[in-house]
C-alpha positions in Angstrom: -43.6 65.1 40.6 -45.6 68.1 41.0 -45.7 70.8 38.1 -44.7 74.5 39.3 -44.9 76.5 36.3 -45.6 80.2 36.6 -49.7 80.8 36.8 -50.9 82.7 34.2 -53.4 85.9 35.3 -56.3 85.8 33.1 -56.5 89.4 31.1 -59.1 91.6 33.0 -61.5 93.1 30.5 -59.9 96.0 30.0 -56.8 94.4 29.3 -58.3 92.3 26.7 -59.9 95.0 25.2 -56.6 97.2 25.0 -54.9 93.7 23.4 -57.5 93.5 21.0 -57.2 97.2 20.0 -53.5 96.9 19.6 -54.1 93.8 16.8 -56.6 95.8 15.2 -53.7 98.7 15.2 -51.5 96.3 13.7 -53.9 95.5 10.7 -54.9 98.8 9.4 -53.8 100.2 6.7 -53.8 104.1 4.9 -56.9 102.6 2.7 -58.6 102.5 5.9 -60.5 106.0 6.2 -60.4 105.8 9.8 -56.2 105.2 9.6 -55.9 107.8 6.7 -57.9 110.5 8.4 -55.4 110.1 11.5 -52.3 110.0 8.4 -53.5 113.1 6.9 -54.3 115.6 10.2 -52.1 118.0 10.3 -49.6 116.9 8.0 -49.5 119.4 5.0 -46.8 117.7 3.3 -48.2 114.1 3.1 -51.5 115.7 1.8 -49.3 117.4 -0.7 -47.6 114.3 -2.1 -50.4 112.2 -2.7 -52.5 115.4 -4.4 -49.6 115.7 -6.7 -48.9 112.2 -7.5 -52.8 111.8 -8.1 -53.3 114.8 -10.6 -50.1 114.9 -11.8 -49.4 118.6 -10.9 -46.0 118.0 -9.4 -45.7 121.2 -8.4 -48.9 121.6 -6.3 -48.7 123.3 -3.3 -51.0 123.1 -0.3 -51.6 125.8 2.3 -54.3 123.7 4.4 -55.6 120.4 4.7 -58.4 119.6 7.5 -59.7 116.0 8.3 -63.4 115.1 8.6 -64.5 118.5 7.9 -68.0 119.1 8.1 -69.5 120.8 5.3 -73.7 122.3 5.3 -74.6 125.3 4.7 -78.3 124.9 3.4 -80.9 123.9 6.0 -82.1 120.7 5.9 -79.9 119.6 3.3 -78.4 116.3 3.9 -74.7 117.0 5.4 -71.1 115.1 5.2 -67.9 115.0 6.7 -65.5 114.9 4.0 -62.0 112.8 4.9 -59.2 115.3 3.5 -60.2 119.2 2.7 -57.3 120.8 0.9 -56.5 124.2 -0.7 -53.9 125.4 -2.5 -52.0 128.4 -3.8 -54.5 129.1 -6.4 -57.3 128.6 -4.3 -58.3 125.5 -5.9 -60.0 122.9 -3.5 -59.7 119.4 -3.2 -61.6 116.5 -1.3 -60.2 113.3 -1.0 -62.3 110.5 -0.3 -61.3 106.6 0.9 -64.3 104.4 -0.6 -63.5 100.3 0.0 -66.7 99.6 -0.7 -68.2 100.0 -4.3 -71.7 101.6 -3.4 -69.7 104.2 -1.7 -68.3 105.4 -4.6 -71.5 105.7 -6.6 -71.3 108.5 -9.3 -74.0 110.3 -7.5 -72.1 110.6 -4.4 -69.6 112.0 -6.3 -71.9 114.7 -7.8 -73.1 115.3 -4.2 -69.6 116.0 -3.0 -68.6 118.3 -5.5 -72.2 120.6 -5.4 -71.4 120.8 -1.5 -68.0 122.0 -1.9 -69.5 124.6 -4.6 -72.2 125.9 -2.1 -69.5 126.0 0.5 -67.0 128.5 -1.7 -69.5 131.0 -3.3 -70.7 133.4 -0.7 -74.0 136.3 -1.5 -73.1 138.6 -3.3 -70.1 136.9 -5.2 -70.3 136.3 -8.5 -70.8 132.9 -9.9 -67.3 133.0 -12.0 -65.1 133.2 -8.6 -66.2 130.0 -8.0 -63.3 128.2 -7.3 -62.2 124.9 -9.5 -63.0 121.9 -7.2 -61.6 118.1 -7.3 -63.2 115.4 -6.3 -61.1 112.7 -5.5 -62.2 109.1 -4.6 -59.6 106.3 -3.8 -61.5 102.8 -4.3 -59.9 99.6 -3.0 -61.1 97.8 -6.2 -60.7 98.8 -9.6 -64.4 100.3 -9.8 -64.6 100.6 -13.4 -62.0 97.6 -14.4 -60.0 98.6 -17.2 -57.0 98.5 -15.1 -56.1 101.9 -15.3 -54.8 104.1 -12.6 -57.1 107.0 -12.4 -60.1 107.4 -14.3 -60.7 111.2 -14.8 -64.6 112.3 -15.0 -65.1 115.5 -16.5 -68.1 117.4 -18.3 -68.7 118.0 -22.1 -70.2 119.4 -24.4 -72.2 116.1 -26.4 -72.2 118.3 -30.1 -69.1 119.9 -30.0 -66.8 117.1 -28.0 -65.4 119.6 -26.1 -64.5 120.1 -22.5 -67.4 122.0 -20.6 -64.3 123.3 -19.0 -66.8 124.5 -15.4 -63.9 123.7 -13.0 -65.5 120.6 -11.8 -63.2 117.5 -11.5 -63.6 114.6 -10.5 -61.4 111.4 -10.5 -61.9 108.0 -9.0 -58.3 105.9 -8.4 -57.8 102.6 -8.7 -56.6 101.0 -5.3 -56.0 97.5 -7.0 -53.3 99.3 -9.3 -49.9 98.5 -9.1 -47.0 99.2 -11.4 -43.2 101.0 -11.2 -45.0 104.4 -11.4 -45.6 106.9 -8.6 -49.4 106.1 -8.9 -48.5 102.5 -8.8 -45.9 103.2 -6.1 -48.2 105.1 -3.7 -51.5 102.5 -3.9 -49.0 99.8 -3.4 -48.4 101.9 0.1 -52.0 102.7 0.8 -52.7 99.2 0.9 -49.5 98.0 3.2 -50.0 97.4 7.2 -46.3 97.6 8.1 -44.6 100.8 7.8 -41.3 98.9 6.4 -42.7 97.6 3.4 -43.8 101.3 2.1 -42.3 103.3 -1.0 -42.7 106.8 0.6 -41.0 107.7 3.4 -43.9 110.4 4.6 -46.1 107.7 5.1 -43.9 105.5 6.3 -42.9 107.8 8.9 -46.2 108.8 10.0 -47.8 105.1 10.2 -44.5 104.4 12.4 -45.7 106.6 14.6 -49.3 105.9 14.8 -48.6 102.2 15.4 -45.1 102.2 17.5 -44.7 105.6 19.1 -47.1 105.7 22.5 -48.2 108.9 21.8 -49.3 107.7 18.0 -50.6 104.4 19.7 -52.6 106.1 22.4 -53.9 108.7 19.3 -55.1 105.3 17.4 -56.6 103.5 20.4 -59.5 106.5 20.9 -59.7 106.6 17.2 -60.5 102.3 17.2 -62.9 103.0 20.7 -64.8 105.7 18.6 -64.9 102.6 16.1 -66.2 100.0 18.1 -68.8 103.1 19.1 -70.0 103.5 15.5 -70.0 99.4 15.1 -71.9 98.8 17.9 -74.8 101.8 16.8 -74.8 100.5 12.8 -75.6 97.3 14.8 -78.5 98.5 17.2 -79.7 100.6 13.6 -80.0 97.3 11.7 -82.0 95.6 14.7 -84.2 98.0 14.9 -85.0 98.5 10.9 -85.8 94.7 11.0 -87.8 94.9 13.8 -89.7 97.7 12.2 -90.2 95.9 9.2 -91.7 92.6 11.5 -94.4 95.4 12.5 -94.9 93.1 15.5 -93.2 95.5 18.3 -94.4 99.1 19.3 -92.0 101.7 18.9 -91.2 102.1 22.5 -90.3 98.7 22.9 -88.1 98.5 19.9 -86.6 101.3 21.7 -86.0 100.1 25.0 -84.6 96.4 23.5 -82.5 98.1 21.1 -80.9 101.0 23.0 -81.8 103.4 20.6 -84.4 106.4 21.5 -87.5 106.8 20.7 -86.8 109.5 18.2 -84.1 107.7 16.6 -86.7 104.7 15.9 -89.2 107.0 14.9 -87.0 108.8 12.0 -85.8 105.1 11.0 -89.4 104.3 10.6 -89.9 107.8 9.0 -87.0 106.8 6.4 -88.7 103.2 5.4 -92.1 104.8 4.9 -90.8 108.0 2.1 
């Protein structure tokens, strides 16, 4: 007896590719910078409860919070993109910064982040003392400095006297491994959860519901994971090519043309291996 079960259509490429981007949906989580920076855009109040519950000013208010904002203003100093730039009532500022990986939370990165945002809030002519107090704030997947605690405040001091330096520079790091009945221990509990169901805080439960269930959420995501699989693909083609350049075996122009980068891109990777 013959079998006459349905045929099954084999995905076309594109479908595959929109299946695959769907399960990568499924598995991110606010911990992810790419996922948080798509939590935090335009959504004051979420920005708001997570800057309070960090710092413990529970009654912080913030008038503006911008995503991957771009901050250089000295030329031919090295630039970044910070992941959440927040002000509020009093003009303090505050960048918060998803780290999973250790070396990205090096305390020199931290420095780096907090001189940028002081170049960027002191115009001529103003005088040093309107500088605005700053926070730096890194979330870290691990506990970076594992003593368990849930935020390690970094501040400077005077060494003879023991005393707060007290220049408006903050800077905390926050342990993403801690969990506990607190708000602290509450909220990293929800920064590390895929399914919107299984969070404390109904803000970001709400908004990961609809970045992983509501089309127009979904469709958001899906050019956030292609832009992604973009940046994958070039760290890739970078890596080739630095190896190659270390085998000293290929010309430029040929790493070039096998890699996919240009020929000014190879040259300032080999530029960068020589300094």
């Amino acid at each position: 007896m013959a079998y006459c079960g349905k045929r099954v259509t084999p995905l076309t490429t594109e479908e595959q590719k929109r299946q695959d981007d769907l399960q990568r949906l499924r598995s991110l989580r606010p911990i992810d910078d790419d996922f948080m920076r798509c939590l935090f855009k335009d959504n004051i109040p979420l920005a708001e409860l997570v800057l309070r519950i960090i710092t413990g000013k529970l009654d912080l208010i913030i008038t503006d919070c911008q995503t991957q904002k771009d901050m250089k203003r000295l030329a031919g100093a090295r630039s970044i993109c910070l992941d959440a730039y927040g002000t509020d009532t009093t003009g303090k500022r505050y960048d918060l910064e998803i780290q999973r990986a250790d070396k990205g939370a090096d305390p020199h990165r931290a420095r780096y982040h907090s001189s940028v945002m002081d170049v960027e809030n002191l115009d001529a002519g103003q005088e040093f003392s309107e500088l605005p107090d700053t926070y730096t704030i890194f979330i870290i997947e691990k506990d970076f400095y594992g003593m368990n605690e849930p935020v390690y405040p970094i501040e400077r001091m005077n060494l003879l006297t023991g005393k707060t330096f007290e220049d408006g520079e903050h800077i905390l790091y926050v342990n993403g491994e801690y969990r506990g009945v607190s708000d602290i221990g509450k909220l990293m509990h929800d920064f590390n959860c895929t399914d919107a169901d299984d969070m404390n805080f109904e803000l970001i439960a709400e908004r990961t519901r609809y970045l992983k269930e509501n089309p127009e959420g979904v469709s958001e995501m899906c050019k956030v994971i292609e832009d992604m699989r973009t940046q994958e693909r070039k760290e890739a083609m970078i890596d080739t090519a630095k190896r190659m350049i270390a085998d000293g075996i290929l010309t430029l122009e040929k790493i070039a043309e096998y890699v996919g980068l240009s020929l000014d891109e190879v040259k300032s990777l080999q530029t960068e291996r020589n300094a």
